[in-house]
C-alpha positions in Angstrom: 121.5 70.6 -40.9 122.1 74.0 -42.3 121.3 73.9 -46.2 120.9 76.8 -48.2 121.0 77.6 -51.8 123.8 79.7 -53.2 121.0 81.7 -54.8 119.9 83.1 -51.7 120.8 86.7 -51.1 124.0 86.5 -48.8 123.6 89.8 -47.6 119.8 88.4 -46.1 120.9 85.3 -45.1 123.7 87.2 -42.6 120.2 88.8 -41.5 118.4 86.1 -41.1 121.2 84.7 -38.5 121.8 87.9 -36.8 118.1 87.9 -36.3 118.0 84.1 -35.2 120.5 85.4 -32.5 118.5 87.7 -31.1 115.3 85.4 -30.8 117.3 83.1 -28.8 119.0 85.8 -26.8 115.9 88.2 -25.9 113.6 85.3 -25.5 115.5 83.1 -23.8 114.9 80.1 -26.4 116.6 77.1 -28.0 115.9 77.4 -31.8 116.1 73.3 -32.8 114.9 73.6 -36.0 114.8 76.9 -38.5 113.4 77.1 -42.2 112.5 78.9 -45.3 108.9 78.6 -45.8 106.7 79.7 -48.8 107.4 80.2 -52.5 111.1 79.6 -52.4 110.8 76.2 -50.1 107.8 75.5 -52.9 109.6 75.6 -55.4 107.8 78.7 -57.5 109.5 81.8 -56.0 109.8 84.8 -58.4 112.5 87.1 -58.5 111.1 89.4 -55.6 109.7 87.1 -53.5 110.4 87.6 -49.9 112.2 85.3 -46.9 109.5 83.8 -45.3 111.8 82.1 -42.4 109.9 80.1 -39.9 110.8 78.3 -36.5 110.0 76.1 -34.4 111.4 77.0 -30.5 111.8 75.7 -27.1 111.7 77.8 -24.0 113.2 77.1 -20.5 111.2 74.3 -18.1 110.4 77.3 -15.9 108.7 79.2 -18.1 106.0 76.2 -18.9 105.6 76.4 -15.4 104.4 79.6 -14.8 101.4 81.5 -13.4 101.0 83.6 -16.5 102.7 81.6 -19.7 104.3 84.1 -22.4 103.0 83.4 -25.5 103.3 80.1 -28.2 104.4 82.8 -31.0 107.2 84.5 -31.3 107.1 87.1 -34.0 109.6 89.5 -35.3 109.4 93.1 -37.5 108.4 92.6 -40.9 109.8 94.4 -43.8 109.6 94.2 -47.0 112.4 91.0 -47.7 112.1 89.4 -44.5 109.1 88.0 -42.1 110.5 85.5 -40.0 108.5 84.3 -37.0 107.9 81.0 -35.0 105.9 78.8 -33.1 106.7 77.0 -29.6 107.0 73.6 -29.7 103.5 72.8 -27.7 101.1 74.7 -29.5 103.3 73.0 -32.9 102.2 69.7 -31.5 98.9 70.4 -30.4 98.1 71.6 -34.3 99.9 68.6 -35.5 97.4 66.3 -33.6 94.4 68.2 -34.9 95.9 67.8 -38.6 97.6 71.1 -39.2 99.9 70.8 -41.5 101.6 73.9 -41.4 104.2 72.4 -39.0 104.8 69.1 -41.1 105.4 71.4 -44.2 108.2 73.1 -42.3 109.6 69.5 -40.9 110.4 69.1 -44.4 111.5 71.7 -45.7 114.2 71.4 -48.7 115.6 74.9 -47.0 117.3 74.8 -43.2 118.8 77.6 -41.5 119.9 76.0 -38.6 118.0 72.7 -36.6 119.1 69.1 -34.7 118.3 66.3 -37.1 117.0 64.4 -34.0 114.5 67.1 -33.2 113.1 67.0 -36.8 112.7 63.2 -37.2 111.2 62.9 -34.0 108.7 65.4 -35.0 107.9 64.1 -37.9 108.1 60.2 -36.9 105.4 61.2 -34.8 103.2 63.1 -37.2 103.3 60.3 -39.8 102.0 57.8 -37.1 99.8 60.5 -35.3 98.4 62.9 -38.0 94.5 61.9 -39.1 94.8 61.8 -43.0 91.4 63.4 -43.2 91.9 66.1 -41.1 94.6 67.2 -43.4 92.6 66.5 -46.3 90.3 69.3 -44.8 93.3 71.5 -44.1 94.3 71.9 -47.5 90.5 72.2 -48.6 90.5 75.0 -46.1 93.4 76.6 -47.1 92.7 76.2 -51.0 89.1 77.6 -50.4 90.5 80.8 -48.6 92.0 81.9 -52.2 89.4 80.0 -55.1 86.6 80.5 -52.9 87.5 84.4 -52.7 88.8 85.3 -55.8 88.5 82.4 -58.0 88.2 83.1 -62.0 89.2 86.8 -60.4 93.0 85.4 -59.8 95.2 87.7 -61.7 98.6 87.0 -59.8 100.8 83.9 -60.6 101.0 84.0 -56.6 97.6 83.8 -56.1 96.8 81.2 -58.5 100.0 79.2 -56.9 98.5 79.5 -53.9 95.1 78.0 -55.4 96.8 75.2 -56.9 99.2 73.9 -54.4 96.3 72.7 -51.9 94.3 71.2 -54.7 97.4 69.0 -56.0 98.3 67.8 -52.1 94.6 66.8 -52.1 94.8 64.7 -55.2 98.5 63.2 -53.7 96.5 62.5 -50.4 93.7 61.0 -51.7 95.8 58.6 -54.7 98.3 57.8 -51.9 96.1 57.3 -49.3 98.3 59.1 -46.6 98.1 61.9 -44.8 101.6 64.3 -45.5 102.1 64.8 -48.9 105.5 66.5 -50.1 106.4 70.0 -49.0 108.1 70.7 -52.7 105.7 71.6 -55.5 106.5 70.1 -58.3 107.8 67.0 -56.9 103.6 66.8 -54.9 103.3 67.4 -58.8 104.6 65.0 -60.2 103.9 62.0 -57.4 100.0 63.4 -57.9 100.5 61.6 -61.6 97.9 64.7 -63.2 96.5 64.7 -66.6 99.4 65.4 -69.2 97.9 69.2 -70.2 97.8 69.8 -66.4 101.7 68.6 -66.2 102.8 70.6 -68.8 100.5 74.0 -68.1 101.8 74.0 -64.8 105.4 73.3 -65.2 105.4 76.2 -68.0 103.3 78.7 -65.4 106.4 77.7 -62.8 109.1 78.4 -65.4 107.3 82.0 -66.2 107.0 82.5 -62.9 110.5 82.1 -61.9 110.8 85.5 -64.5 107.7 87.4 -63.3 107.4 89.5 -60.2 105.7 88.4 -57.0 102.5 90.6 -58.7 102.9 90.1 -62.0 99.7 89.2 -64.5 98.2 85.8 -64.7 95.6 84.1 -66.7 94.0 80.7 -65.5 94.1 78.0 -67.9 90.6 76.4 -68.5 92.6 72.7 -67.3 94.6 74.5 -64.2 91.0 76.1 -63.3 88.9 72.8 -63.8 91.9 70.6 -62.2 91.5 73.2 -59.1 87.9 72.5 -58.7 87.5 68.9 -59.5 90.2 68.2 -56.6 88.6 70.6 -54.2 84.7 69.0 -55.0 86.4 65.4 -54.3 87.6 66.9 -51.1 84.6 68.5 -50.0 83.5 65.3 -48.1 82.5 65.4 -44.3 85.2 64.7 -42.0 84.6 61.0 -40.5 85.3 61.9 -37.0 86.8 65.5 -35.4 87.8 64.2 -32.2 91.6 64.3 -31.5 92.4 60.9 -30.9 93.8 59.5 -26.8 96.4 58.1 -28.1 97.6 61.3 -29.8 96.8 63.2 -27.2 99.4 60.9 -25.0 101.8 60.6 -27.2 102.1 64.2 -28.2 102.6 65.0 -24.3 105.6 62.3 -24.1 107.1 63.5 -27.1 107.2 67.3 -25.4 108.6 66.0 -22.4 111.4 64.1 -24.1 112.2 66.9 -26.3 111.5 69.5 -23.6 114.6 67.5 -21.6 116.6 67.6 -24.6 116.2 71.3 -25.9 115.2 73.7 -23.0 118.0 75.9 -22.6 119.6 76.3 -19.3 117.5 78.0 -16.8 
């Protein structure tokens, strides 16, 4: 499944493997599916952005078993071009079921280091049947509210305002398309979110100057990207109908570990 873009440093890529290997080798883990996350798997990186590699891992059956479980994160040094760091494949699932969407994103991501194809469609087979389309919606109110609801007309970034805007267009694709996982990809969620024309435009030219700017350069929010923002996140701002995790997620979550527990736990 590997699938990286030439543009990619090569010299970082040989350290994104070299530290892959040592994940699996210190912790003892099967790595069945690895990623590019943020800007870059977006689709608005800038010149400097960083590697933000992700993965999702399996441990050995024993190690589930015991008294004292190590923890559901592995994470490794940051520096400043690489922060790679994962999740174990339970505590992936048991977000997934309460409408994380973190996980999802990185199911589909355009960018794959390494990963089993069956690993990733099973994952996200059961996320499009499992995942409560409104508990995303407030995941991506959430997440857009943690930057407008902070900084707001304050933005001065092209990052931050990125960062603003992507939640507020995968509400508006959620709520035309009445399903729960929008796209991972920016301006494809764009584009499938069928905005106003100035919207369109305005954003694809803030993507295209973005793509010359560094990670901190300058930014001015457009009077349509800032109304845009807000209109999506008032029409999002709904209760949640119900915030019970569903049985039947529940169950089929647990089958779904044990199957791919069988499949990917390395050898004891």
């Amino acid at each position: 499944m590997r699938s990286i873009p030439d543009t990619f440093d090569a010299a970082t890529v040989v350290a994104i493997d070299a530290r892959l290997d040592s994940v699996a080798r210190d912790e003892r883990v099967s790595l069945p599916l690895v990623i590019e996350s943020g800007s870059r798997a977006w689709g608005f990186a800038s010149p400097d952005s960083d590697y933000d590699c992700r993965f999702i891992y399996v441990r050995r059956r024993r190690d589930y078993l015991a008294l004292w479980p190590k923890r559901d994160v592995i994470e490794t040094p940051l520096d400043a071009v690489l922060d790679a760091n994962g999740w174990d494949l339970a505590k992936a699932l048991r977000l997934m079921v309460k409408g994380n969407a973190v996980a999802v994103e990185w199911l589909r991501s355009p960018i794959v280091y390494r990963g089993d194809r069956e690993f990733r469609d099973a994952l996200d087979a059961f996320a499009i049947k499992h995942m409560p389309a409104d508990a995303v919606q407030s995941h991506y109110l959430h997440l857009g509210l943690q930057q407008w609801g902070v900084h707001g007309a304050r933005i001065t970034s092209g990052k931050k305002l990125f960062y603003a805007l992507r939640p507020a267009a995968a509400l508006r694709w959620g709520r035309l398309h009445d399903r729960a996982l929008p796209p991972m990809h920016f301006p494809t969620l764009m584009a499938e979110g069928d905005p106003p024309a100035d919207v369109a435009a305005i954003t694809a030219d803030l993507i295209a100057r973005k793509a010359e700017t560094r990670e901190r350069g300058a930014a001015v929010i457009p009077a349509e990207i800032a109304a845009f923002i807000e209109t999506e996140y008032a029409l999002a701002a709904n209760p949640r109908r119900d915030r019970r995790t569903s049985d039947t997620a529940k169950v089929a979550a647990d089958a779904l570990f044990m199957t791919l527990l069988d499949r990917f736990s390395p050898d004891d």
